[in-house]
N, C-alpha and C positions, 0 to 999 in steps of 0.2 A: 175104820175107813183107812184104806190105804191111799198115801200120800199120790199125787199125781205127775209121776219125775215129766220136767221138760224138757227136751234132749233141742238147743238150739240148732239148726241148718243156717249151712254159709249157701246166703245168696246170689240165686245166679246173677252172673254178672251181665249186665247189660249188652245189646247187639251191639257191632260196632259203630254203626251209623246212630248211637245214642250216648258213643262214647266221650268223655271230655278230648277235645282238642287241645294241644299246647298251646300255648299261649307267645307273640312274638315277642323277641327280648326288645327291651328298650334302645332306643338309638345310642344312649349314650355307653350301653354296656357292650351293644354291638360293633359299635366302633374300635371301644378298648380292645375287644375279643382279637380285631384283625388286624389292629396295632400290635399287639403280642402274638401273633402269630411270625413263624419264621419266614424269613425273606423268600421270594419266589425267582428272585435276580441271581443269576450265576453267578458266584465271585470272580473277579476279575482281579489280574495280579503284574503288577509293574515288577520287574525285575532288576536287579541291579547289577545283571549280567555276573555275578562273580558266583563262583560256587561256593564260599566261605558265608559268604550274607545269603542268597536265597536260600542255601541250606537251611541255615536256620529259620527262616518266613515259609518254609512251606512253598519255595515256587518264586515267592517275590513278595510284594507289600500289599497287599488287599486291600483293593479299591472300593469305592462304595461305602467304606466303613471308617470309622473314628480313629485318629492317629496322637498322640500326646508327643509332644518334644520340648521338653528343658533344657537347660546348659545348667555350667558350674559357675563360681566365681562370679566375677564382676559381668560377666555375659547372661546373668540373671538380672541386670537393670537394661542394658544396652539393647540384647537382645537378636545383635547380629550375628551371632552363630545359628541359629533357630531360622532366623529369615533366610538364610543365605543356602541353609540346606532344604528347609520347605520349596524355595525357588525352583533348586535345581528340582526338584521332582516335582512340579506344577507345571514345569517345561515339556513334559512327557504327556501330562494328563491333559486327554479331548481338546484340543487348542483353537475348536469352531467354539466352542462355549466358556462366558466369562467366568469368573476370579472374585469374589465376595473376600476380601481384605477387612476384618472389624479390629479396631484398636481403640483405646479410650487416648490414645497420644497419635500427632501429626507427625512424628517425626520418621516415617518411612520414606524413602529416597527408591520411588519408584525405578525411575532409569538407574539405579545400582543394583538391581534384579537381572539386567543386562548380561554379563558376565554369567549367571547362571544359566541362560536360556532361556528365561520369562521374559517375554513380549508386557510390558510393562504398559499395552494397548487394551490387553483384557483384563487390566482389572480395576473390580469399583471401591473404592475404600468407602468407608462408612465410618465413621465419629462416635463413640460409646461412651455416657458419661461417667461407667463404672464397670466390675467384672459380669454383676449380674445383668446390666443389659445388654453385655456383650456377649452371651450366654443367650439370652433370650431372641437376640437380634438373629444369631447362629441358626437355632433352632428354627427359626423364622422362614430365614430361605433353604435351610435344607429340605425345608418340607415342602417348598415351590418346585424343588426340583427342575430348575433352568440353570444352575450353575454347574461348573464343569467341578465345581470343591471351594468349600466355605475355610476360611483360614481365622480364629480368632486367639487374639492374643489376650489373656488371662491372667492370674495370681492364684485366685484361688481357684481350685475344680471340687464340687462334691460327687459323692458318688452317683444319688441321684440327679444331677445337675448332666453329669456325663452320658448314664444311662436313658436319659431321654434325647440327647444328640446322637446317639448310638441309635436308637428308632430313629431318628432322622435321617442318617444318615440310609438305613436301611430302605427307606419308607421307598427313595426314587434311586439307589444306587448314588445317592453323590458322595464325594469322598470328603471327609471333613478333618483339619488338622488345627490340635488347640496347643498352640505356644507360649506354652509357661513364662510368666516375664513379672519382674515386679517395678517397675519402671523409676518409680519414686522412692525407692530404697527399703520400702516395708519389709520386715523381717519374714521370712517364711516359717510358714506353722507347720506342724505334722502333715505331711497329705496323706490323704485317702487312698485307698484302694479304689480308681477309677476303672469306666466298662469300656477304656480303650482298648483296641485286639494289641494293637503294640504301643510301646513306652520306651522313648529315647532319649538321651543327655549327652551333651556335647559340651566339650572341652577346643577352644580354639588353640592351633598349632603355629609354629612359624611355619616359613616354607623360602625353599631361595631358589633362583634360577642363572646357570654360570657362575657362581660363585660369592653374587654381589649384589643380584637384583630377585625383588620379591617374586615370589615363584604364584604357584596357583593355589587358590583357595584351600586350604587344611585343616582337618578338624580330628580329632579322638572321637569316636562316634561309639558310644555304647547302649545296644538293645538289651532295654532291663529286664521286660515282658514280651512276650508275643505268642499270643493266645494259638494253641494247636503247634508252638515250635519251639525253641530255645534262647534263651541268652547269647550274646557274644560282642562281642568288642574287638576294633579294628580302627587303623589311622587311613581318612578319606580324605579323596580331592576331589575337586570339580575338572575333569578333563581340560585341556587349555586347547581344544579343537570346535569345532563346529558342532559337535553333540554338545557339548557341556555336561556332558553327564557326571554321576558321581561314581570314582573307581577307587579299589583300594589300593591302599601303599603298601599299609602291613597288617594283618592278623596277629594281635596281641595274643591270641590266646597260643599259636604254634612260637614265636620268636618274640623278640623284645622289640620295641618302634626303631626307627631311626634319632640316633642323634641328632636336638636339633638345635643350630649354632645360637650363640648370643648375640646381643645388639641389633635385634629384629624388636622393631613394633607388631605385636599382633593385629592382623588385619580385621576390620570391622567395613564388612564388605554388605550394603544395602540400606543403611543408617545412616542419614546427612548430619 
């Protein structure tokens, strides 16, 4: 007897109307999905009118998104280089909408935002008992999207910590600046590689006016990072006119600073 081969057929497949439907994702995966999805908000971009600084930003400082700024020295407890330069460009940004201030310390001296050009009218400070809930707090209203730019002051930033203020910040366009500060003299640890587009530190300058009286606000301003643009370094003021804005003195990278005389206090301009 010969054996009986049985040669298997692939089944037809079913009509379409007996076809398996997909199935919808879960809310909770769906949400992530459009959380990670890229922003649909045009970037918007504050300029600092000089061609040496937007050069390298690509246009100006992109708004809408996460900004880091440190100092050096003892202006890592104090904090007033940081405050005094976030001001002046908080002065520029949407000025019908408030100012979200978080700090774990009282010691910001609203009306010395003045000088910068912050209306010291819009903004709401908030009490944080530490970095992480002031981290949390951050996140909180970026994602109400009724603030014109969330300002929280910090020690430590992680990377993750950043990366989801960064979708914060994305989620409604508001612009978000976290200012490095160790208030209580805690030693700082290695940082992170945070998902700020730009990373800045500042060194406070003297400054004189006629020969003998404190001039206007001065800082070494150096861009470490900036995502899509370049590094660069330059000694900045705050205009002593009715803009207040921030203008350069000198580009470190083409010439050397201005000498700057002795027997000046450095000014701590926004800190009672």
């Amino acid at each position: 007897m010969h054996a009986l081969l049985r040669i298997p057929f692939a089944e037809a497949a079913p009509p379409p109307s007996e076809q398996r439907r997909p199935t919808a994702l879960p809310a909770h995966i769906k949400a992530l999905k459009e959380r990670l999805q890229p922003s649909r908000i045009a970037t918007r971009l504050l300029p600092f009118n000089d061609p040496s600084v937007d050069g390298c930003l690509g246009g100006g400082l992109p708004l809408g998104q996460l900004h880091e700024i440190g100092a050096s020295g003892l202006a890592r407890e104090t904090g007033a280089p940081q405050a005094g330069f976030v001001a002046s460009l908080l002065a520029r940004i949407d000025q019908a909408r408030p100012i979200f201030w978080i700090a774990p310390t009282d010691d910001l001296h609203a009306t010395g935002l003045l000088p910068h050009g912050c209306d010291p009218g819009r903004l709401i400070l908030v009490r944080s008992k530490e970095d992480t809930d002031t981290l949390t707090a951050m996140e909180v209203v970026l994602r109400e999207g009724t603030a014109a730019a969330v300002v929280g002051e910090v020690g430590e930033l992680e990377r993750i910590a950043s990366r989801r203020l960064q979708l914060g910040c994305l989620r409604h366009g508001v612009t978000g600046f976290v200012l490095r500060r160790w208030p209580y003299g805690y030693r700082e640890r290695q940082r992170d590689a945070t998902a700020a587009v730009t990373r800045w530190s500042l060194t406070p300058q003297t400054s004189v006016r006629n020969g003998n009286e404190p001039g206007a606000l001065r800082w070494r301003v150096a861009l470490t990072h900036a995502r899509g643009g370049r590094p660069g370094e330059w000694i900045m003021e705050v205009a002593d006119d009715a803009s207040h804005s921030v203008r350069v003195v000198a580009a470190l990278a083409d010439h050397a600073p201005e000498p700057q005389p002795r027997g000046f206090l450095r000014q701590a301009v926004g800190y009672g």
